[in-house]
Each structure stands twice: as structure tokens, then as C-alpha cells.
N, C-alpha and C positions, 0 to 999 in steps of 0.2 A: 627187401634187401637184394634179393637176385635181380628184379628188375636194371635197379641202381647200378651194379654188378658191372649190368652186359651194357648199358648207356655208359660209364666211365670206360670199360674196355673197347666199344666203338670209336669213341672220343682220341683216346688214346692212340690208338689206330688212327684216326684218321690224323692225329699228328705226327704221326714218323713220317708221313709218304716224304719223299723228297723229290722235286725235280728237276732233272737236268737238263743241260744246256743243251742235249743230246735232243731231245725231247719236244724243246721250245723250237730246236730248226725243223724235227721232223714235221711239226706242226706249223711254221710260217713259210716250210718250204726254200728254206736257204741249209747253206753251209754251215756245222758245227762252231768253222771259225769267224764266218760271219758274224754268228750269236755271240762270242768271245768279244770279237772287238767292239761290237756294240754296248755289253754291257758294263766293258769296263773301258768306256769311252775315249775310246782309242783314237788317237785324231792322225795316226800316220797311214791311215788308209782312207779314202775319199769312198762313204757308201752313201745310198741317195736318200733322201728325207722319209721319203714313202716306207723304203725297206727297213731303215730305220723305227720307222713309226710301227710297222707291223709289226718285227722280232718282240719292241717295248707292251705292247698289248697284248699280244699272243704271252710276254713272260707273267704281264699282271696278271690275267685270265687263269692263267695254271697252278697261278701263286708260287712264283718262283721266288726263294730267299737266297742269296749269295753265299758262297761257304767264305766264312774270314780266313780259313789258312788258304784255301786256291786263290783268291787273292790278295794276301801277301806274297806268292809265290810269282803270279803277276806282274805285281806291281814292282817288286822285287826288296819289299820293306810293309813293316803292318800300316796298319791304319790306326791304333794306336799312340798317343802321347800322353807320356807320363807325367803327372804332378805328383811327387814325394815330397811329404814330412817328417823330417828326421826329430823324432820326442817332443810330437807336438804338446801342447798341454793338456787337461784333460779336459777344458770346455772349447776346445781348438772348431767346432762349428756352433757356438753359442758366440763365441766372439767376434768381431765383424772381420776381421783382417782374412781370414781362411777364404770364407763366403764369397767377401767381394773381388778375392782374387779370382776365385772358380768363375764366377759372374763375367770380367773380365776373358780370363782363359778362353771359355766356352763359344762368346760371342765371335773371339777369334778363329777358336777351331772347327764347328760346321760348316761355316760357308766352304772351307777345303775338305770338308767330306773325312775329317777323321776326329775319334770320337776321345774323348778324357779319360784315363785311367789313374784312380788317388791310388798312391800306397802310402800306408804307416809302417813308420820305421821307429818301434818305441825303446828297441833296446841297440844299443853298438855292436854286438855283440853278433847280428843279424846285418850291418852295413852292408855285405856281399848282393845283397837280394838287389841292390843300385847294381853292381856287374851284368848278374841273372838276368833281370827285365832286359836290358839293352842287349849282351851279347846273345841270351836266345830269341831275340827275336821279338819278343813279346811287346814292346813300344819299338816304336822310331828312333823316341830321343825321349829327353825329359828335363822338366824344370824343377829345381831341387830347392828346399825354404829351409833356413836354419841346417845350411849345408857344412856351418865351421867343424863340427867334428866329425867328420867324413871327408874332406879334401884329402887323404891319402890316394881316396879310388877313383874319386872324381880326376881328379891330376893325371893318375893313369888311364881316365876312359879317353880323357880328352888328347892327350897323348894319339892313344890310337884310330884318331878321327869321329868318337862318338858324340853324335849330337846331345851337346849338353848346355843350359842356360842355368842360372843360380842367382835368385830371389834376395839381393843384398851385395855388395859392394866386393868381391872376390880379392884377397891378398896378391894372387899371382894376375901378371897383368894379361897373361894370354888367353884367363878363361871368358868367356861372356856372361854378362854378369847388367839385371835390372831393378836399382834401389829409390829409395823415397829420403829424399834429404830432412829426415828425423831432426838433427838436431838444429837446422833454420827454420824448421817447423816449431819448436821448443822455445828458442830461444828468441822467437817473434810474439810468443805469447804472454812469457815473465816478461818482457821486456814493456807489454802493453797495459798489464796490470801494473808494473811501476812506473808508469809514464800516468797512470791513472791517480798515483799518490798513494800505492799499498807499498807496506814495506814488512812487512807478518806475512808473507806468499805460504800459506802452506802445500802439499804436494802428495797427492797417493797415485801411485805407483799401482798397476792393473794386474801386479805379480809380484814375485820374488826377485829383491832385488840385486840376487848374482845371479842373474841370466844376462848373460852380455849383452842383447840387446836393451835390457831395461836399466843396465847399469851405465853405458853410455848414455841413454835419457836420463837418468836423474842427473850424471855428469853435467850435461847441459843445464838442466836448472840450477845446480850448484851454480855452474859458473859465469851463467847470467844473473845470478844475485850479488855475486862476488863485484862481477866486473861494473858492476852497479856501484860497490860500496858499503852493501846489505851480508848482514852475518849470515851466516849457513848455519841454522840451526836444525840439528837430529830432531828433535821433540815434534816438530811440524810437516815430517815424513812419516807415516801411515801407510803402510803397502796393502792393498787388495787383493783377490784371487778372482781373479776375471769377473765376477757376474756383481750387479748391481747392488743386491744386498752387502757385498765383502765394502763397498765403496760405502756404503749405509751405516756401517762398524768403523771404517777406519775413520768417515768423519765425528760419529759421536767421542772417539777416543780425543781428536783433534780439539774438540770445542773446552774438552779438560783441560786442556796449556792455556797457564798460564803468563804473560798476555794472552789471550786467545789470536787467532789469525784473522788476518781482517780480506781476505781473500784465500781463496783456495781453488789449487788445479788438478786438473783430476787427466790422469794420463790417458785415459782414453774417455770415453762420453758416457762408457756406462758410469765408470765412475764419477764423475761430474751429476749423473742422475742420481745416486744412490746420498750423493753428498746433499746434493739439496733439498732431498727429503728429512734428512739429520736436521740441518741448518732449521726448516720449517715445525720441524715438532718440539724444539728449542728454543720456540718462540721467538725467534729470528728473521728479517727481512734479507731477499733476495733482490740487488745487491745494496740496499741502504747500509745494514750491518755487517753481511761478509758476500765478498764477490766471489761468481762461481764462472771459472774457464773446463773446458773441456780440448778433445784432442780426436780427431776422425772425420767430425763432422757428418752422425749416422743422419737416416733418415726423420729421425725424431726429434733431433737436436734444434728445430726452428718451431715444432709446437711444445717444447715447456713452457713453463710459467714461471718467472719471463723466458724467451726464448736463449737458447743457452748460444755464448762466446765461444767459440771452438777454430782449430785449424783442418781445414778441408785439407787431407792425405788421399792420392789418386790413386786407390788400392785397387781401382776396378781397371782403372790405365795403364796400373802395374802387371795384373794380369793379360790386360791385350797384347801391349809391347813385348813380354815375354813369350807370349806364343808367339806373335809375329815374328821376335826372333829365331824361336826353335825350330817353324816351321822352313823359314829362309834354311836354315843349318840343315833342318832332314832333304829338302830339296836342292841339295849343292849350292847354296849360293851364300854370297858374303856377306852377313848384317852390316850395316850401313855405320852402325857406331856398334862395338864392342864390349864397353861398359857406359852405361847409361844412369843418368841421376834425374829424379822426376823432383820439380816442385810444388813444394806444400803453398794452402793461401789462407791466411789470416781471415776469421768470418768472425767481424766484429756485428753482436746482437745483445739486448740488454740486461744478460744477467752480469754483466761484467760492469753494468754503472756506466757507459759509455751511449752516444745515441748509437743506434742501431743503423748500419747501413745496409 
């Protein structure tokens, strides 16, 4: 045990040393401020490649680490950008939408050398912590998702020049603002299964359906049925709770209606997965007896069996364009369009009874 002791308290030790920039010049034989502009790649001074190349070696060799407040102080802003969720749900990284936005984000923000900060925002109660991160200092800026009940402070950040973007279609027209045109994505897919000859469409919903974003989707399907001709019927709405299995319950409840539905869409893909396993242990063919659509278009969605119908949503493209913009915002410059709408594409394969393209 003493041995163990004194090898963690070495260790230990030899992780506190810190070294300075103090340190890296005595040792490469230049200037303090040499080492400054070098490392925080200063390009308003002209130094030569060699001396360059040396300060860079002499800092690996000594194991030089950057302090992040010296330079914010620098730079004269962190290296930080914030992704906030305001009462995400609670499978919010089991569901594909969070994931492929960060996927997105990420790809965007390394190459400019600053790094992703998530916060959850699970109660309103705590909204202020959006002020906090930006006016101390702690991000740059930040992109906010399900920011409707918080526009009070966002209004006022952006007011006061704080770089701010928001994940959906913003009421006021002066914030910036990167959405996915949801309901031409919806109403491209009811439209395809009644163009197929379904007219029973039933529909599970990947949540509760007063959450404003899921209530303008079902909106849409409603009224892609409607503008059809086709009755709205309650009995053939089945809501889920994000994960595969809740889509596994909502379809066995479904196959109880009577008619039963002669198609079924499933709001996002897990549920589409979860349905078709229902449909299968029902003694049921896929799509001879009931047609199965989905909505995301995940990675899995082209080896079901059959490969499942779905609308490709660019959650990964919504995360780039949103950094792209926040980054434009933290570095003074203008985004190019201010509020942006991405579109969805129809991936016609054949669990929907269609040939597959």
C-alpha cells in the first residue's frame, strides 16, 4: 500500500508542473512575445518559418498545454460555442435528431479551432443560465433547440449584439434562425401512400402530441388526408415515446381498429421499426397487408426487411449551417441569409409497396 502511495503521489506531481511561455522562450532563445504570437497564431507579425518551427518543438518537448482563460483574454472571446437544450426529452441522445445535429455542429467547429459546449436546460425556471454562458464569458455564442419558451432572453441577448442562432424557424424576423421544412417532408409522404391507393393511413407520433413541434406534424397529416378527401380519424393515431419498443405498442394497439389500417407512418424511423415488427408477429406481410413509411431516414432504414419508405431530413446539414452561421456571428461578419429552411427528400424503398428507387 505505501509503495502505491508514493507512485500516485509522483504521478500526481508530475502532473501539476505547468509550463510557461516564459520558459519555452528561455529555452528556444527568442522573446516571451515571440512565443505568444506564435502560439496563438498570430499572423499580424511576419516571423520566419525556422523560428517558428523551433518555438513549435521546443513547446511539444516541454509539454506545453495552453491555459483556456489566457487565451480567451487573447483572443479576446472563448473558444467555446454553445449547443443548448431547452427540456429536451428524456431519450433526447437515443433519438437521432440531438446526435446528428452535434455530428453536424462538430464537423463545423474543429476545423476553426473551437470546441462544443451542451447545456440542458430542463427547467424554465433556470432560463437565465442562456444570459450566464454568454455575458460571462463562457461560450462565444450559441445555438439554442426548442428555444419557444425562452424567446424573452434570447430577444434581449440578441438586442445586445450576442451571437445567437436558433434551431427552427424564429417568430421575430431579426433573429437567425436554421429549420427543416417538416411539414413538405410529411405531407410528401401521406401524399405517396395515397397515391399508392391507401386510404386507412394510420400514424404514430414519436411523442406526446402537445408538444408543438409534434402537433404541427400531426397537423400536417391531418391535413394531407383531409385535402385528399380522406376522413381524420382519432382511433388511427397511436403516440409513442421516442424508443422503438413505444412504436411496438402503439402499432399492436392500431392493428385492434377496426377496419384495421392498410398503411402506417411512423414519425420518425424508430417508430416505423417498432411497427413493423407489430405488423410481423400478427401474421401480417410487409407491404402486401399493411404499408410501412418512416420519417429521418437513419442509417438502418435501407437494411430492414423490406427496406423501409422514409423522408431523408438533413439533421446533420442542419447542424453544419448552424454553426457556420454562429461562427460568421462570433467573428463579426454577416450571415449570408438570416433565416434559412433546408429541404427534406422523399426515399421511395419497398416497404411502402412501391418499386424501390
Amino acid at each position: 500500500m505505501r509503495i502505491i502511495y508514493c507512485r500516485k503521489l509522483l504521478i500526481m506531481k508530475k502532473k501539476s508542473v505547468f509550463v510557461t511561455q516564459k520558459q519555452i522562450a528561455s529555452t528556444a532563445g527568442v522573446s516571451q512575445t515571440t512565443v505568444s504570437l506564435i502560439l496563438n497564431n498570430s499572423a499580424d507579425v511576419v516571423i520566419s518559418e525556422t523560428t517558428r518551427q523551433r518555438v513549435l518543438a521546443v513547446a511539444e518537448e516541454l509539454g506545453y498545454v495552453p491555459q483556456s482563460a489566457a487565451q480567451t483574454l487573447v483572443r479576446g472571446r472563448s473558444q467555446n460555442l454553445g449547443l443548448v437544450l431547452i427540456k429536451p426529452h428524456y431519450q433526447v441522445f437515443r433519438d437521432p435528431f440531438i446526435p446528428s445535429v452535434m455530428t453536424g455542429f462538430s464537423n463545423v467547429a474543429r476545423p476553426h479551432r473551437f470546441r462544443m459546449l451542451v447545456e440542458h436546460i430542463d427547467d424554465l425556471d433556470y432560463i437565465d443560465v442562456i444570459r450566464l454562458l454568454l455575458k460571462g464569458g463562457e461560450v462565444a455564442g450559441m445555438v439554442i433547440s426548442n428555444f419557444h419558451d425562452a424567446e424573452r432572453v434570447i430577444d434581449s441577448l440578441v438586442d445586445e449584439d450576442y451571437p445567437v442562432v436558433l434551431l427552427d424557424t424564429p417568430r421575430s424576423s431579426h433573429l437567425h434562425g436554421v429549420s427543416i421544412d417538416h411539414i413538405s417532408g410529411i405531407r410528401s409522404i401521406i401524399d405517396h401512400l395515397i397515391a399508392l391507393g391507401h386510404r386507412r393511413i394510420a400514424c404514430i407520433p414519436y411523442g406526446p402530441t402537445d408538444d408543438v413541434h409534434l402537433g404541427k406534424r400531426l397537423g400536417a397529416y391531418r391535413s394531407t388526408l383531409e385535402d385528399a378527401g380522406l376522413e381524420y380519424d382519432e382511433r388511427l393515431v397511436s403516440a409513442g415515446r421516442y424508443d422503438p419498443d413505444s412504436g411496438y405498442q402503439a402499432m399492436k394497439s392500431l392493428l385492434n381498429v377496426s377496419p384495421q389500417p392498410t398503411a402506417v407512418f411512423g414519425m420518425n424511423d424508430l417508430m416505423a421499426l417498432g411497427a413493423m415488427r407489430a405488423i410481423l408477429e400478427h401474421g401480417l406481410r410487409i407491404p402486401e397487408d399493411v404499408a410501412v413509411a418512416g420519417y429521418d431516414d437513419m442509417r438502418f432504414a435501407a437494411f430492414t426487411t423490406p427496406p423501409l419508405t422514409t423522408v431523408r431530413a438533413p439533421e446533420v446539414e442542419l447542424g453544419q449551417v448552424a454553426c457556420e452561421m454562429l461562427i460568421d456571428l462570433v467573428e463579426g461578419r454577416k450571415p449570408a441569409i438570416r433565416q434559412l429552411e433546408l429541404d427534406t427528400e422523399l426515399i421511395v424503398r419497398g416497404s411502402c409497396g412501391a418499386l424501390e428507387s
